[in-house]
C-alpha positions as CSV (number, residue, x, y, z in Angstrom):
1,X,11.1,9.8,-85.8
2,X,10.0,11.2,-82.8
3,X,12.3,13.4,-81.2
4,X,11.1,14.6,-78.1
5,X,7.9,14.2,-75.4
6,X,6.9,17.2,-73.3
7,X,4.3,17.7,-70.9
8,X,4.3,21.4,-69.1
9,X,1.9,23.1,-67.1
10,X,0.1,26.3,-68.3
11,X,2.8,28.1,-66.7
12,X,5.8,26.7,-68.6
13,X,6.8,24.5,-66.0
14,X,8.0,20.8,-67.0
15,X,6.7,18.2,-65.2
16,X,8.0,15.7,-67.7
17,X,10.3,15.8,-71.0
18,X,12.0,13.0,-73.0
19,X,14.4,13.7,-75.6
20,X,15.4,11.3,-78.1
21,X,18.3,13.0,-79.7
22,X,20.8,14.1,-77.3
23,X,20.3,17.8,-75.7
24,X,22.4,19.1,-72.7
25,X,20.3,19.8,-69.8
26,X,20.5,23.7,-70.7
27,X,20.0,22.8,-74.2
28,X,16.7,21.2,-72.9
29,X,15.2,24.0,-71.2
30,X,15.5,26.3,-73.8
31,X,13.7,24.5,-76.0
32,X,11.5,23.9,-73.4
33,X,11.0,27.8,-72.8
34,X,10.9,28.1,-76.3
35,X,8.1,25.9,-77.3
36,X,5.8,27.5,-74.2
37,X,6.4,30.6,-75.8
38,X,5.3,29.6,-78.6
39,X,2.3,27.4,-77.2
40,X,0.9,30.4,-75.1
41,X,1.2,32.9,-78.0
42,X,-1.4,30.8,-79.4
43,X,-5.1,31.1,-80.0
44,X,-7.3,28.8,-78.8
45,X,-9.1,28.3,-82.3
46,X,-5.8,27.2,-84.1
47,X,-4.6,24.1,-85.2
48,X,-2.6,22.1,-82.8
49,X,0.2,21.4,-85.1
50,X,3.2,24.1,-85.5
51,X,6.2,24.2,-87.7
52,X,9.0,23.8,-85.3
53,X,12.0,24.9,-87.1
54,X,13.0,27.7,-85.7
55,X,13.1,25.9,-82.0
56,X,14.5,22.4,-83.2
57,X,16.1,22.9,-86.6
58,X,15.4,21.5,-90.2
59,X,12.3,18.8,-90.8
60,X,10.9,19.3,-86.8
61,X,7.4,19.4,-86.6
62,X,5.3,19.9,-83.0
63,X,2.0,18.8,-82.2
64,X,0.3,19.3,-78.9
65,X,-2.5,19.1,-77.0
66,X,-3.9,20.9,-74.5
67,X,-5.6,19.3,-70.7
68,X,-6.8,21.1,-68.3
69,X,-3.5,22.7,-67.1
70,X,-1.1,20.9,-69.0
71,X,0.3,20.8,-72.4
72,X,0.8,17.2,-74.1
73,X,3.9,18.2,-76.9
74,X,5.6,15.5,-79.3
75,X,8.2,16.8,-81.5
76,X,9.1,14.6,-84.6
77,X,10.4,15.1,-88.0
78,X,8.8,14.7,-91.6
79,X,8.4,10.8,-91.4
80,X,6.0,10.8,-88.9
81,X,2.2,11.7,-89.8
82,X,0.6,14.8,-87.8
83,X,-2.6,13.1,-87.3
84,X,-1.1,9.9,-86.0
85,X,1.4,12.1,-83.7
86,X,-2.0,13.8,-82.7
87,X,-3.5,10.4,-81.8
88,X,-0.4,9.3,-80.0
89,X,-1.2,11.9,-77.5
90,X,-4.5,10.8,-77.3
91,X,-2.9,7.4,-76.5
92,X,-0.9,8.8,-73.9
93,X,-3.1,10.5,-72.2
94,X,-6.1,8.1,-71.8
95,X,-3.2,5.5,-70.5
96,X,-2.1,7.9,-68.0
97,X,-6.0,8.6,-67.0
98,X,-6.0,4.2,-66.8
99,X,-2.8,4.1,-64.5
100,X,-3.5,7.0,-62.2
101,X,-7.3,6.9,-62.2
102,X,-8.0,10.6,-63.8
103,X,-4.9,11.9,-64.6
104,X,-3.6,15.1,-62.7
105,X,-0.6,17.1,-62.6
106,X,0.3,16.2,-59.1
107,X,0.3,12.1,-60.7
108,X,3.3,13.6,-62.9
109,X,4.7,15.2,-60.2
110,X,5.0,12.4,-57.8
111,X,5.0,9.6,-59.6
112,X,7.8,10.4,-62.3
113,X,9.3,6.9,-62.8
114,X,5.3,5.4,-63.8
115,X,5.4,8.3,-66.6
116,X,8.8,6.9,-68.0
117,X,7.7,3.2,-67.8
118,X,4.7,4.3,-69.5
119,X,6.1,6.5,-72.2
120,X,8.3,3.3,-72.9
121,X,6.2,1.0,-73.9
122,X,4.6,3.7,-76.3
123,X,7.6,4.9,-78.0
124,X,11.6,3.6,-77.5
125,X,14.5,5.3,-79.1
126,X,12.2,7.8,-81.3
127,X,10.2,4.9,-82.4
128,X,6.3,3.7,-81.7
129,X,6.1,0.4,-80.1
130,X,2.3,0.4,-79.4
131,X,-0.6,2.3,-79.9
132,X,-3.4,0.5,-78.0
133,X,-3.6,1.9,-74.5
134,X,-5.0,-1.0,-72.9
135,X,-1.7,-3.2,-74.4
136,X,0.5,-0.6,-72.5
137,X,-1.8,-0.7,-69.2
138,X,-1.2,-4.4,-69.3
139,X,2.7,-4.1,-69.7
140,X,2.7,-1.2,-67.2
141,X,0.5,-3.4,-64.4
142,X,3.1,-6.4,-65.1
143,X,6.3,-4.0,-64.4
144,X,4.8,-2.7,-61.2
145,X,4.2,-6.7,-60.0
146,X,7.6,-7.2,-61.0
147,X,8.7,-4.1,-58.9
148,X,6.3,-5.4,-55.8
149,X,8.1,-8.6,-56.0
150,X,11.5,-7.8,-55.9
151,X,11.1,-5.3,-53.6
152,X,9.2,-8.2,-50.8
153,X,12.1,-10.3,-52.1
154,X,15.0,-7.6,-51.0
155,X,12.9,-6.8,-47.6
156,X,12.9,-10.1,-46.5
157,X,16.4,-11.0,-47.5
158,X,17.8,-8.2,-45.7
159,X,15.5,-9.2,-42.4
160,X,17.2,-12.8,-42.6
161,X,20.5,-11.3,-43.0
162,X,20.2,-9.0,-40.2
163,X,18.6,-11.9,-37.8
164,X,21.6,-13.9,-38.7
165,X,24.5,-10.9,-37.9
């Protein structure tokens, strides 16, 4: 099971994290403190795959890769496979670079709720749903015209309403 999704600048600051198994917010940033520590302590000639253990308990396992300035991180336990975690990223990633037309921090920053539709229809509840990135663009484009729509719909309702008052 997957149990969280982390993406943090070169500095340590989060510009996204989803936890699957319920943290408190402090709880959170810890660990998130704890696995840029970690990250940055690194070499660059290392493996990208660390025992997590000491940050998120028994049978965790991190994986991450690295992007320009930012830091891709899935934590999960024994019954997920490193190199499939390790592709997951590469999922990830290349759908992000689809939706936002090459990927940059600032798309994280500003666009926040995109990141969470996308992330959903890769993984739900600790779980992979899909792994092709073009399946998730589709679903992703579809939620957006669904968004588009029912926003029109509430504009113009709220326009009749407001002639008729």
């Amino acid at each position: 099971m997957i149990r969280a999704v982390i993406v943090m600048n070169t500095q340590g600051k989060p510009r996204f994290a989803k936890f699957y198994d319920f943290q408190p917010v402090e709880k959170q940033q810890e660990l998130i403190r704890s696995v840029h520590g970690v990250l940055c302590s690194r070499a660059e000639n290392v493996s990208n795959f660390v025992e997590a253990e000491s940050i998120f308990g028994p049978d965790s396992r991190l994986v991450y890769k690295h992007f320009a300035t930012l830091y891709f991180v899935f934590v999960f336990n024994s019954s997920e496979n490193e190199l499939a975690m390790l592709d997951l990223i590469q999922v990830f990633v290349e759908t992000l670079d689809k939706c936002f037309k090459n990927v940059c921090e600032l798309d994280l920053v500003f666009n926040y709720t995109k990141m969470h539709s996308i992330l959903d229809e890769i993984i739900s509840g600790g779980q992979v749903l899909e792994t092709s990135s073009a399946e998730v663009v589709k679903a992703v484009e579809e939620i957006s015209k669904l968004e588009t729509a029912s926003n029109s719909i509430n504009f113009v309702s709220k326009t009749v309403s407001g002639w008729r008052g």
